[in-house]
C-alpha positions in Angstrom: -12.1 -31.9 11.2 -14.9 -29.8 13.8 -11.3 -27.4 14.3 -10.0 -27.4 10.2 -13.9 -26.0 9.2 -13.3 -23.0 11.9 -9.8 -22.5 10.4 -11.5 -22.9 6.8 -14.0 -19.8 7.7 -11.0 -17.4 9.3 -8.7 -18.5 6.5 -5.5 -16.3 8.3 -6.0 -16.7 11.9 -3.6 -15.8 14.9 -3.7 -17.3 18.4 -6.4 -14.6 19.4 -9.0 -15.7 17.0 -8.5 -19.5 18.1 -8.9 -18.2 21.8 -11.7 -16.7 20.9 -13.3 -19.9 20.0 -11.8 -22.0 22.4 -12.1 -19.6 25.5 -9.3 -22.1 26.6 -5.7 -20.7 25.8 -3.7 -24.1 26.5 -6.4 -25.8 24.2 -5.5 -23.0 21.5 -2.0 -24.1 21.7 -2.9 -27.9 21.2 -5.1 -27.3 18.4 -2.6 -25.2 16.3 0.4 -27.5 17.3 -1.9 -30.1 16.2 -2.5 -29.0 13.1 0.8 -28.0 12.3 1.9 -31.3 12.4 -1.0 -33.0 10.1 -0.6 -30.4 7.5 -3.7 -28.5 7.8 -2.1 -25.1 8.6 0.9 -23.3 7.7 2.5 -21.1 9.9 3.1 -17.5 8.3 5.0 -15.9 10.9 5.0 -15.5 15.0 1.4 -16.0 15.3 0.5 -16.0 12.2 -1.2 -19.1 10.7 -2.6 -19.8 7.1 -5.2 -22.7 6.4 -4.2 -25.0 3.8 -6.0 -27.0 0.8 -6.3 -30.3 1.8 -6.4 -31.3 -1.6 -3.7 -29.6 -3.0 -1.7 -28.5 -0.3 -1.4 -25.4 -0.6 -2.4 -22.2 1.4 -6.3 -21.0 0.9 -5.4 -17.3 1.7 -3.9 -15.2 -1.0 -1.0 -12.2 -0.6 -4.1 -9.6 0.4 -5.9 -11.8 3.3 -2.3 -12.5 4.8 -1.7 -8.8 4.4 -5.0 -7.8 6.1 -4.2 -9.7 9.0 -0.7 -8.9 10.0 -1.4 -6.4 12.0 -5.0 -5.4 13.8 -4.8 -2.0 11.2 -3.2 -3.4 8.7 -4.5 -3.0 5.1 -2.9 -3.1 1.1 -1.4 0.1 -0.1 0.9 1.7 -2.9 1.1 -0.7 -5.9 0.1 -3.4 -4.3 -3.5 -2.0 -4.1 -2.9 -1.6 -7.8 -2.7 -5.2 -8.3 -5.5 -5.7 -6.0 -7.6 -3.9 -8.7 -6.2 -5.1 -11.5 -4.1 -2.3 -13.4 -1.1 -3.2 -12.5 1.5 -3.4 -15.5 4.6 -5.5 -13.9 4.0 -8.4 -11.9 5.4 -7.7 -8.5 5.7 -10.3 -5.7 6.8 -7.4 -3.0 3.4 -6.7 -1.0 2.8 -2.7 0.4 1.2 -3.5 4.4 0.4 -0.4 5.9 -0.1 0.1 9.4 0.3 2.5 12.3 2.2 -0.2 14.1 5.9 -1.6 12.7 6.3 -5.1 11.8 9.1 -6.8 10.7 9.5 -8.1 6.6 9.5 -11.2 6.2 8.8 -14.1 2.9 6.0 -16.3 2.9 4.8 -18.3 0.0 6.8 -16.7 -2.8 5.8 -13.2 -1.6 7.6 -10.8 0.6 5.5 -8.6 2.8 6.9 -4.8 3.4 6.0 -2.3 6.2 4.9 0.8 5.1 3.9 3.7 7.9 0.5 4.8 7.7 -0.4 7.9 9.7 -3.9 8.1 8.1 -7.5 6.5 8.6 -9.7 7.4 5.6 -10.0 6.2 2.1 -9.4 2.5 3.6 -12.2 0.0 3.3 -12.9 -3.8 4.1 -13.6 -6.3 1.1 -14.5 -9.6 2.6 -11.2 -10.0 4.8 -9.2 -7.9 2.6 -8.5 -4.2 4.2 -7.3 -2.2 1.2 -7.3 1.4 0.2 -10.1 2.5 -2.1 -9.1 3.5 -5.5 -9.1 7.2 -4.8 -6.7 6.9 -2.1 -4.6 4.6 -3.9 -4.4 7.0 -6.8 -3.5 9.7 -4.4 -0.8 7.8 -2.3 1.0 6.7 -5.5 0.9 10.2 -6.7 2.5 10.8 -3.7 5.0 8.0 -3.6 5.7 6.9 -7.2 8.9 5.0 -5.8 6.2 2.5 -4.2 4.2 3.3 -7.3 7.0 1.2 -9.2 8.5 4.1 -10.6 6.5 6.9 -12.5 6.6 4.8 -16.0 4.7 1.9 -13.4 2.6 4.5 -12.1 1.2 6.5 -15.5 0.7 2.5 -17.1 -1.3 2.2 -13.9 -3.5 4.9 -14.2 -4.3 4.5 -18.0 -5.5 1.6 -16.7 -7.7 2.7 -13.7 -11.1 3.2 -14.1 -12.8 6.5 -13.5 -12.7 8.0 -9.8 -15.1 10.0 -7.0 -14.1 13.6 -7.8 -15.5 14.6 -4.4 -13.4 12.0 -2.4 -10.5 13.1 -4.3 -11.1 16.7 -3.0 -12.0 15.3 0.6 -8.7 13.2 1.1 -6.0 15.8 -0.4 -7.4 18.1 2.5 -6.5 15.3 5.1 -3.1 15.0 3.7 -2.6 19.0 3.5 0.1 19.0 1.6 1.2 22.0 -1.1 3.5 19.1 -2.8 1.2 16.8 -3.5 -1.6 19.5 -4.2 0.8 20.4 -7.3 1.6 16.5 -8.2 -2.5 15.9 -8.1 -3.3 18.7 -10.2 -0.4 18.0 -12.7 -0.9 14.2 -12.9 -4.6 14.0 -13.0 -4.6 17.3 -15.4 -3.2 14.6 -17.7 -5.7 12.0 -16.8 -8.5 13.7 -16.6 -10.9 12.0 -19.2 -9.4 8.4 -18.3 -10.4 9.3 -14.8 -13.2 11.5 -14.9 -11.8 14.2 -13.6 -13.7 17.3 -13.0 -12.5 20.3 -13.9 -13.5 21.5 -9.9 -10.7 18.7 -8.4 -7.9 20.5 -10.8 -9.1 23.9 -10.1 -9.0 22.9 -6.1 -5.3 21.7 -6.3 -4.4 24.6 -8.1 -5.9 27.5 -5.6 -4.1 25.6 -2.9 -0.4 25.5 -4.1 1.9 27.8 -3.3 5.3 29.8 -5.0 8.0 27.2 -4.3 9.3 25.1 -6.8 9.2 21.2 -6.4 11.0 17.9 -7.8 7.9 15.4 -8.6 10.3 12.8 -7.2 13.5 12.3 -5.9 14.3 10.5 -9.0 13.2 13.7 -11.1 16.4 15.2 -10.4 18.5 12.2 -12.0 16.4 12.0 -15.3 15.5 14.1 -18.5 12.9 16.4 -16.7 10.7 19.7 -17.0 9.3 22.6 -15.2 5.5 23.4 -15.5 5.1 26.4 -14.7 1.1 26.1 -13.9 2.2 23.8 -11.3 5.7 24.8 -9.7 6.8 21.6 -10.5 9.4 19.9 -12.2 8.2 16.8 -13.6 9.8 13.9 -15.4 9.7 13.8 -19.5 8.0 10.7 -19.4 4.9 12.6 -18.6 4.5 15.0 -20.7 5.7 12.3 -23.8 3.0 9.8 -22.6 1.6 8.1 -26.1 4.8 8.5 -28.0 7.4 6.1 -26.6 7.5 2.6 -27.1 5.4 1.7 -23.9 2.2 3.3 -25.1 
């Protein structure tokens, strides 16, 4: 049991972390092969292992430790950081892993875990053994990527339900992204937010000054449904939007 209560205390674990305690790789391999067999672990993927309940059987981890652990960067992103803090609208059981470094999907416990690309650092943080993205950057990356939003209906649901954000990290992250897209999306989207989110009226005035004459679809999907162009923003923008709190959803 000395071995289950140091796989209790990692809760994911690869064959690294066992080495680590073992300083003995061939005794790393007995322990886990070990505890495959009596039941005390599960194996996620290729060196990927998940403590179980001996109770109940089932795995201790949840969807956002396994996440976490996939990859040495890996953290939560997109909608799945939504569920994480609780505004999600539709149950999903696909889980957003970013990371610098590509994995393959795969299915584990009723959840499947998708690779998304990350090419940037900030906004992530560590909660316990959960990497995740805070709640600014989240906002912003689904802004940016309402398909892994859930769709823009997901994504508006979402942020009625976020609670109110760091105007000044808002600022600071849209100038690591640099993007005159998503500069326009911001300032449109939280425009609409902005006493749900606490929006200042410096973050709209900052995405404004720093978009530029071309006109832009929100979303691919933009060009396939009922949409508008706002002229403040060079944008053309789904209806759902600018009809939030009169359709049936709200």
């Amino acid at each position: 049991m000395k071995n289950y209560k140091e796989m209790l205390n990692l809760k994911v674990f690869n064959m690294q972390d066992i080495n680590n305690l073992t300083h003995n790789e061939k005794t790393s391999k007995s322990i886990i092969q070990r505890m495959l067999k009596n039941g005390y672990i599960k194996r996620i993927k290729y060196n990927l292992y998940a403590v179980c309940d001996l109770e109940y059987g089932g795995v201790i981890p949840d969807q956002y430790m396994i996440g976490s652990k996939i990859q040495d960067d890996s953290f939560i992103s997109y909608h799945s950081a939504f569920d994480y803090y609780g505004v999600k609208n539709q149950v999903f059981y696909l889980v957003y892993v970013s990371s610098k470094n590509k994995f393959n999907e795969f299915d584990f416990d009723g959840y499947s875990y998708a690779f998304v690309k990350n090419k940037y650092d900030f906004g992530v943080i560590q909660k316990g053994k959960i990497r995740i993205t805070d709640k600014e950057r989240t906002v912003l990356d689904n802004i940016n990527r309402p398909d892994l939003a859930g769709g823009n209906e997901e994504l508006i649901m979402c942020l009625e339900l976020m609670t109110q954000l760091d105007n000044n990290k808002i600022i600071e992250y849209l100038k690591y992204y640099n993007s005159k897209k998503l500069y326009a999306k911001v300032g449109f989207v939280l425009e609409r937010f902005k006493e749900d989110l606490g929006i200042s009226e410096e973050v709209i005035q900052e995405c404004h000054k720093n978009i530029c004459n071309t006109h832009y679809y929100f979303d691919s999907e933009t060009k396939k449904l009922k949409n508008k162009f706002i002229s403040k923003w060079n944008l053309i923008v789904p209806e759902i939007y600018l009809t939030r709190g009169e359709g049936i959803y709200w």
